[in-house]
C-alpha positions as CSV (number, residue, x, y, z in Angstrom):
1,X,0.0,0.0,0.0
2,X,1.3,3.4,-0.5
3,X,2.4,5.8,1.9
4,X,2.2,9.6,2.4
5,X,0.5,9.8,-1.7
6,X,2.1,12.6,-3.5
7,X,-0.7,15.4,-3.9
8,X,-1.0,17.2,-7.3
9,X,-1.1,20.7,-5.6
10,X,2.0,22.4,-6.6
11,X,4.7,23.1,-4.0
12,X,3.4,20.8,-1.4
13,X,5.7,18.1,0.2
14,X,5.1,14.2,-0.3
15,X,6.8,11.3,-0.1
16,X,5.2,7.9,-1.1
17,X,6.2,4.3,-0.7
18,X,5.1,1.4,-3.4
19,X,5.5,-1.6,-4.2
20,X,6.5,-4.6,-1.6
21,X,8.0,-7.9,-1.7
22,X,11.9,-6.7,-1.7
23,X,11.5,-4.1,-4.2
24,X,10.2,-0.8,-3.1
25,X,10.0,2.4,-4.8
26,X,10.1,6.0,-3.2
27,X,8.2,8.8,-5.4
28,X,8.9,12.1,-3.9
29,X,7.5,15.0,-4.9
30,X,6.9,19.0,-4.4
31,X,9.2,21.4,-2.6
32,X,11.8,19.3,-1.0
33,X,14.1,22.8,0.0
34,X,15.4,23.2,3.6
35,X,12.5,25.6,4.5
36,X,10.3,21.9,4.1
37,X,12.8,20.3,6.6
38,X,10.1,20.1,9.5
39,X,7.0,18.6,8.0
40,X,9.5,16.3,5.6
41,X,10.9,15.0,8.8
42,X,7.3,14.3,9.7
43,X,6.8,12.0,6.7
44,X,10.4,10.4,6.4
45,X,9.9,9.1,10.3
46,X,6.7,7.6,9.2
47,X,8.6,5.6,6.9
48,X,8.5,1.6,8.2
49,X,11.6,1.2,10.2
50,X,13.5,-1.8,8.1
51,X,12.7,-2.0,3.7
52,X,14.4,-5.6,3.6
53,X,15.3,-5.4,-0.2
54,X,16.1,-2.4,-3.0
55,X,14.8,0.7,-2.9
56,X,14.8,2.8,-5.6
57,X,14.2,6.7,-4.8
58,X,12.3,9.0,-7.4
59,X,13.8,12.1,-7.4
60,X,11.8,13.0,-10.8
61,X,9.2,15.3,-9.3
62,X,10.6,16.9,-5.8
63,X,11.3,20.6,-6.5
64,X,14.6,22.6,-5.4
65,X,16.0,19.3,-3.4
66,X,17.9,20.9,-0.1
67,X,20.8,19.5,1.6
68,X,19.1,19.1,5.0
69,X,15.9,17.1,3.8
70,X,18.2,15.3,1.4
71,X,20.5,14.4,4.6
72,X,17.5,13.3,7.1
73,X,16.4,10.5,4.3
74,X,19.5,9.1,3.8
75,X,20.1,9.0,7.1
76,X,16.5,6.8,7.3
77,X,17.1,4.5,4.6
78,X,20.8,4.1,5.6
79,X,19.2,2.5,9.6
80,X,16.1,1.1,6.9
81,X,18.1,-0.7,4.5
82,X,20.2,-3.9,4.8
83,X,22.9,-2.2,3.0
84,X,23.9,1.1,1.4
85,X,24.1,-0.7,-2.2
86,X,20.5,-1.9,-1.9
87,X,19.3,1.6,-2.6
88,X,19.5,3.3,-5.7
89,X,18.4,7.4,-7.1
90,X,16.8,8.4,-10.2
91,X,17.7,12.1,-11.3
92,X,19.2,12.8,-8.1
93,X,20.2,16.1,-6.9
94,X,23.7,17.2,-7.8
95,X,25.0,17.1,-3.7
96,X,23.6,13.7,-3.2
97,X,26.7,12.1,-4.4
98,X,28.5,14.1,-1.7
99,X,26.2,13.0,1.2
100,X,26.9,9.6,0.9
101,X,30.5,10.4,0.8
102,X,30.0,12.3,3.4
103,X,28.3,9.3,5.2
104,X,30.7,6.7,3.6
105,X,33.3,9.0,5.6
106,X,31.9,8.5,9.1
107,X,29.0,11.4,8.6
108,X,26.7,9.7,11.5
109,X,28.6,8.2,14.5
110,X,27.1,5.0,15.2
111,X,25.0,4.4,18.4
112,X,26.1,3.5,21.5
113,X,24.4,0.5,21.4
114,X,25.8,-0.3,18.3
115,X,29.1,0.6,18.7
116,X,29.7,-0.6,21.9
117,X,30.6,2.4,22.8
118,X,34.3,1.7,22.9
119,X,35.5,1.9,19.0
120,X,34.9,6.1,19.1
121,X,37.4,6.9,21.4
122,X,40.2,4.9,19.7
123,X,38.6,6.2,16.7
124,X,39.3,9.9,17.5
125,X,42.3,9.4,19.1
126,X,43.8,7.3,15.9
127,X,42.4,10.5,13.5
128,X,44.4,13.0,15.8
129,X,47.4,10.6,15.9
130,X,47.0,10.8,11.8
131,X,46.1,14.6,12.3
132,X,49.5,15.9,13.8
133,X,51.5,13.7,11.7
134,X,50.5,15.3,8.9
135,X,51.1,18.5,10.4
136,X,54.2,17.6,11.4
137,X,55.4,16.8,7.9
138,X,53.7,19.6,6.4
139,X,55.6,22.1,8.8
140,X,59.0,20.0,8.2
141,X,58.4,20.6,4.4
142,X,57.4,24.4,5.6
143,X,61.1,24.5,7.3
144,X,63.0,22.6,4.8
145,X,61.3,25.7,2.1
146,X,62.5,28.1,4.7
147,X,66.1,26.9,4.6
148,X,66.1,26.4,1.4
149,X,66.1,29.7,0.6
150,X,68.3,30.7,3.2
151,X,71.0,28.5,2.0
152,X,70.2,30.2,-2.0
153,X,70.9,33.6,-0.2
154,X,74.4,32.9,1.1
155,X,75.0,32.4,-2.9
156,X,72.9,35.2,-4.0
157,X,71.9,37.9,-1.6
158,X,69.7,39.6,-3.2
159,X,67.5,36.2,-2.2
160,X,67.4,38.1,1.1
161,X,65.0,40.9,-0.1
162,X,66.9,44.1,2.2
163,X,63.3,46.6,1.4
164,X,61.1,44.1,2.6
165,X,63.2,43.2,5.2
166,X,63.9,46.2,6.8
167,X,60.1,47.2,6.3
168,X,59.3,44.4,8.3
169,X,62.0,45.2,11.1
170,X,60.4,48.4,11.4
171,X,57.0,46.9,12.1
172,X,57.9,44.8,14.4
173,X,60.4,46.3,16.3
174,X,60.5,50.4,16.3
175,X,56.6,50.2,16.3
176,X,56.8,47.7,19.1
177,X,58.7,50.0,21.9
178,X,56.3,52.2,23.3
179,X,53.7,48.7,24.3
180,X,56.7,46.4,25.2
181,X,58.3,49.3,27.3
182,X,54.8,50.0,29.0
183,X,54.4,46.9,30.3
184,X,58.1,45.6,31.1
185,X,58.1,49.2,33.5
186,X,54.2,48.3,34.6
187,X,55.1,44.3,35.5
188,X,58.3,45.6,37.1
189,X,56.5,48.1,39.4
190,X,54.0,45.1,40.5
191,X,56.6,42.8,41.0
192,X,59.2,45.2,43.3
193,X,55.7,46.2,45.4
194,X,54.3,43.0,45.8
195,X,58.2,41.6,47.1
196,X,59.0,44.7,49.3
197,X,55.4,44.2,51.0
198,X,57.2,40.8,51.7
199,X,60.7,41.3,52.5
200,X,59.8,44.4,54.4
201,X,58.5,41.7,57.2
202,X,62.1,40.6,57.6
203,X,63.8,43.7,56.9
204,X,65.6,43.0,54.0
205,X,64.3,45.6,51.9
206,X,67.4,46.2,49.9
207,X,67.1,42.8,48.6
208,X,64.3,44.3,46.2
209,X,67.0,45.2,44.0
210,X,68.4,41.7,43.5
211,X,64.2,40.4,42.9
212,X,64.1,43.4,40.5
213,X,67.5,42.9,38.5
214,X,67.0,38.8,38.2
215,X,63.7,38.6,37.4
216,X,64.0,41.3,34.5
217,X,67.3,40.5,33.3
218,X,66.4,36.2,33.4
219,X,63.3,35.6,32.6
220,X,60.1,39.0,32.8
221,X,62.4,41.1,30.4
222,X,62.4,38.5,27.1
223,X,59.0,36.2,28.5
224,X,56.7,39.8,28.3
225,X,58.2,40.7,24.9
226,X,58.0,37.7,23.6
227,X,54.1,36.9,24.9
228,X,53.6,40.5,23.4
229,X,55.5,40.4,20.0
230,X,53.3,37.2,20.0
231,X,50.2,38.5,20.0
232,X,51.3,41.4,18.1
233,X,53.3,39.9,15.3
234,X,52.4,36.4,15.2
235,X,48.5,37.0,14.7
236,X,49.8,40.0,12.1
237,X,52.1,37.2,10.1
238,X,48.9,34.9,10.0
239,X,46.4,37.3,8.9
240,X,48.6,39.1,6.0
241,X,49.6,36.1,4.1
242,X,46.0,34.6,5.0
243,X,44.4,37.1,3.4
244,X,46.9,36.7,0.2
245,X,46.0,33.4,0.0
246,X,42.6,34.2,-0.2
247,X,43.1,36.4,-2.5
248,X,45.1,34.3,-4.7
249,X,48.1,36.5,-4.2
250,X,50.6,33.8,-3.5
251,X,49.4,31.2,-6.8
252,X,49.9,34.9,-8.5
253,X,53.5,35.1,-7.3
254,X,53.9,31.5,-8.2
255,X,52.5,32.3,-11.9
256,X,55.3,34.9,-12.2
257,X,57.5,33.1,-11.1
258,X,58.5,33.5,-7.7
259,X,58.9,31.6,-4.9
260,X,56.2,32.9,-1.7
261,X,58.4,31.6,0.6
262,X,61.2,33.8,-0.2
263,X,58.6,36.8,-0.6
264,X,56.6,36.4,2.5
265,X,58.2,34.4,4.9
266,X,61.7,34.7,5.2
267,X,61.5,38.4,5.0
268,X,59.4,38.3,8.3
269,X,61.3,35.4,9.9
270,X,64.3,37.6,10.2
271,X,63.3,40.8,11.0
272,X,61.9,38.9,14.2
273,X,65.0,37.5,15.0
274,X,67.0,40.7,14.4
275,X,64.0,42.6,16.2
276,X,63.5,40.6,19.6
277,X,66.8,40.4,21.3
278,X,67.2,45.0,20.5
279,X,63.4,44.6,22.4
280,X,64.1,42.3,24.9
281,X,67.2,45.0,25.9
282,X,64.3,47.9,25.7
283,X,62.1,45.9,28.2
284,X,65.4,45.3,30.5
285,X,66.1,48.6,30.8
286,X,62.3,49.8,31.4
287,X,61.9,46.9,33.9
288,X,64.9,47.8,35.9
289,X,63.9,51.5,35.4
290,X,60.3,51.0,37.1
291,X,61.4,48.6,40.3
292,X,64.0,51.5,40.8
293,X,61.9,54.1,40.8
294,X,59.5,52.1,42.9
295,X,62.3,51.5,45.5
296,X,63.0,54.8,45.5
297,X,59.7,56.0,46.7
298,X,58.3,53.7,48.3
299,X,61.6,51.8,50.3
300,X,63.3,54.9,49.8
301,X,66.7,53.9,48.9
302,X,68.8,56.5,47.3
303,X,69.7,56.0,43.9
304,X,73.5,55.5,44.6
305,X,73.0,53.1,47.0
306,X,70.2,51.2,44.8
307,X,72.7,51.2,41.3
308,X,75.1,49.7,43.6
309,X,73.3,47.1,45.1
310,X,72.4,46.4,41.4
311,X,75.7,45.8,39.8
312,X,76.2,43.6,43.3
313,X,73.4,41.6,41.8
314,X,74.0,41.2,38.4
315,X,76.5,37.7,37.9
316,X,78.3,38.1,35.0
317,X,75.7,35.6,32.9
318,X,72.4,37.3,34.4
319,X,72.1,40.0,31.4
320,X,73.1,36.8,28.4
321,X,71.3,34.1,30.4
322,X,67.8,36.0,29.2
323,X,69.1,38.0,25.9
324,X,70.3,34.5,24.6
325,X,66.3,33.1,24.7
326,X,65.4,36.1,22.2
327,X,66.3,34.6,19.1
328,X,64.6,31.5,19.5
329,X,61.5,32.5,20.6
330,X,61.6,35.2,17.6
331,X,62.2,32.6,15.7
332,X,59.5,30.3,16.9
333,X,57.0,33.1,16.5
334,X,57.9,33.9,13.2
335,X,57.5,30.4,12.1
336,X,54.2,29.7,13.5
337,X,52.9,32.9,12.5
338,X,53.5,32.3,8.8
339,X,52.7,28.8,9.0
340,X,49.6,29.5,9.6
341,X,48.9,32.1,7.4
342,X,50.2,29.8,4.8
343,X,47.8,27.2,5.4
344,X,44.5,29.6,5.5
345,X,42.1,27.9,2.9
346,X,38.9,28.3,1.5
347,X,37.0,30.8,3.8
348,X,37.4,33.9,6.4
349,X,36.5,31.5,9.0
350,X,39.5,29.7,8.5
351,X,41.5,32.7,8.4
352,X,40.4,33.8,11.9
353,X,40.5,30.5,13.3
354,X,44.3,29.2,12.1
355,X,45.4,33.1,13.1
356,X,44.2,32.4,16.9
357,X,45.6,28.8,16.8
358,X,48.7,30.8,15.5
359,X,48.6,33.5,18.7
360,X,47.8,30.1,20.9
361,X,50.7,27.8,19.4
362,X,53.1,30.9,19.5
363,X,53.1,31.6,23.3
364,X,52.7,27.6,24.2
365,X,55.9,27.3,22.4
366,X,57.5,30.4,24.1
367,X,56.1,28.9,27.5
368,X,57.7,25.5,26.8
369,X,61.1,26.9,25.3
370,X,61.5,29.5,28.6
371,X,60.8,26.5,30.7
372,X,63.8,24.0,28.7
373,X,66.2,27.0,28.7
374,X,65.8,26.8,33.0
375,X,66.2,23.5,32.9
376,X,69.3,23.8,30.7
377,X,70.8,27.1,32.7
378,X,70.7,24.6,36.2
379,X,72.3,22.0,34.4
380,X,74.9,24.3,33.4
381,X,75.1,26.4,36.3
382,X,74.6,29.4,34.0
């Protein structure tokens, strides 16, 4: 008996099931578009629950097929059905082919039930595993690019691209001073108030100074400009070559001839390297700056007696210990940031999400680097 009979009033949904017997035949017909979704729903669930045999679906007379209502009966006849070759389409929409891909693909997690609920766990964790390997070869390709061209410009350096470079270095270093030595005097301020409230208890106030020229000097001075520069440069790398991707710019450049990588990246790469460590001195010198001034009015310890305590303080490794982390972390900002931007595809959504991940990535790595180069400096009693 037939289901749900197709009505001949034009525009209105129906859905009808014939025949029997292994060998039934769905006739849809009217609007079948997205803004249908609900009262198609209402007819696909009132399909039987199991069509042992073929089914063949009539596509012939539904009007402007949409993806959703096209989605919900697959998804029936694929729980129906005994098996996805048992059902076959008749002037099907152009997107159903890419539906059942899409389902063929793992569109639908199975139930529970079904499952037993213990295959999707291994299952994600075996497509992240896959996941960040091919990132991981993607960004060693990325870096092999990268010094590539590095090793062309110790032949020919011109490869080096001095304009861009230096346009660059001004971007993200002279335009950088006034934030990065803002905060470095701001954190140092904090930092010599919140210790004096401390050692004052023992009276050791003079012993600010030392807490003031270690913590700068080793780790606050380079760790704020970095997390800074981060934020600051690294989201800027992403977004400007994102956007030329989008744009096509880069499979222009590529067209003409010329390499993107060499172009884009390298130019920014180093002007972050040459651009961190002259910071990181900025925000050294504005750190030390604000914990004396603090100490000066607030512990009130005369400047002569405060600059000597200071060179007291300072070992001969404590300036080097922190300037020597600059020019990795510049560099892993730089390469984040424009690994990123080089992967942007398809859409703006992509563009803002890889250029957080790229912020994200930039100061986990910073984190993780700051926290090997301590371990490193005790080991080496640096």
């Amino acid at each position: 008996m037939p289901r749900h009979p197709p009505t001949d009033e034009p525009g209105v949904s129906s859905l009808a099931l014939e025949g029997g017997g292994g060998a039934w035949r769905l006739v849809l017909g009217g609007d079948w578009s997205a803004r249908e979704l609900g009262p198609l729903r209402v007819l696909i669930d009132a399909l039987p629950p199991t069509l042992p045999g073929a089914v063949t679906c009539d596509w012939s007379a539904a009007e402007s097929p949409g993806i959703g209502p096209t989605w919900a009966l697959l998804n029936h006849l694929a729980r129906a059905c005994a098996s996805p070759l048992s059902v076959q389409h008749l002037n099907p929409p152009r997107h159903i082919a890419f539906l059942e891909d899409l389902r063929a693909g793992g569109g639908t997690a199975p139930h529970p039930a079904e499952a037993g609920g213990a295959g999707r766990p291994v299952e994600r964790l075996g497509r992240w595993v896959l996941a960040q390997s091919e990132q991981t070869r993607l960004f060693a390709e990325f870096l092999g690019r990268i010094i590539t061209v590095l090793g062309r410009a110790v032949l020919h350096p011109r490869a080096l691209r001095v304009p861009s470079l230096t346009r660059h270095l001004y971007e993200t270093g002279v335009t950088a001073i006034p934030i990065v030595s803002l905060i470095a005097f701001l954190i140092s301020v904090i930092v010599a108030y919140l210790g004096a409230q401390q050692l004052r208890l023992f009276g050791a106030d003079i012993f600010v100074v030392d807490l003031i020229a270690i913590s700068v000097l080793r780790e606050m001075g380079v760790l704020l400009t970095a997390i800074i520069v981060a934020g600051r440069s690294g989201s800027a790398f992403a977004a400007e070559i994102g956007v030329m991707r989008l744009n096509e710019e880069t499979d222009a450049l590529q067209a003409m001839g010329m390499d993107p990588i060499e172009l884009l990246v390298v130019p920014r790469v180093l002007a972050l390297i040459l651009a961190l460590p002259l910071l990181t001195v900025i925000a050294d010198a504005m750190g030390i700056a604000g914990g004396g001034l603090l100490a000066h009015f607030q512990l009130h310890i005369p400047w002569p007696q405060f600059i000597g305590r200071l060179h007291a303080a300072i070992a001969p490794t404590t300036f080097w210990a922190g300037l020597i982390k600059a020019p990795v972390f510049a560099a892993l900002i730089g390469l984040v940031g424009t690994y990123r931007g080089m992967r942007v595809r398809d859409s703006a959504r992509e563009l803002g999400r890889l250029t957080t991940l790229a912020v994200v990535q930039s100061i986990f790595l910073v984190i993780f680097a700051d926290a090997l180069f301590a371990i490193l400096y005790v080991r080496l009693d640096f």
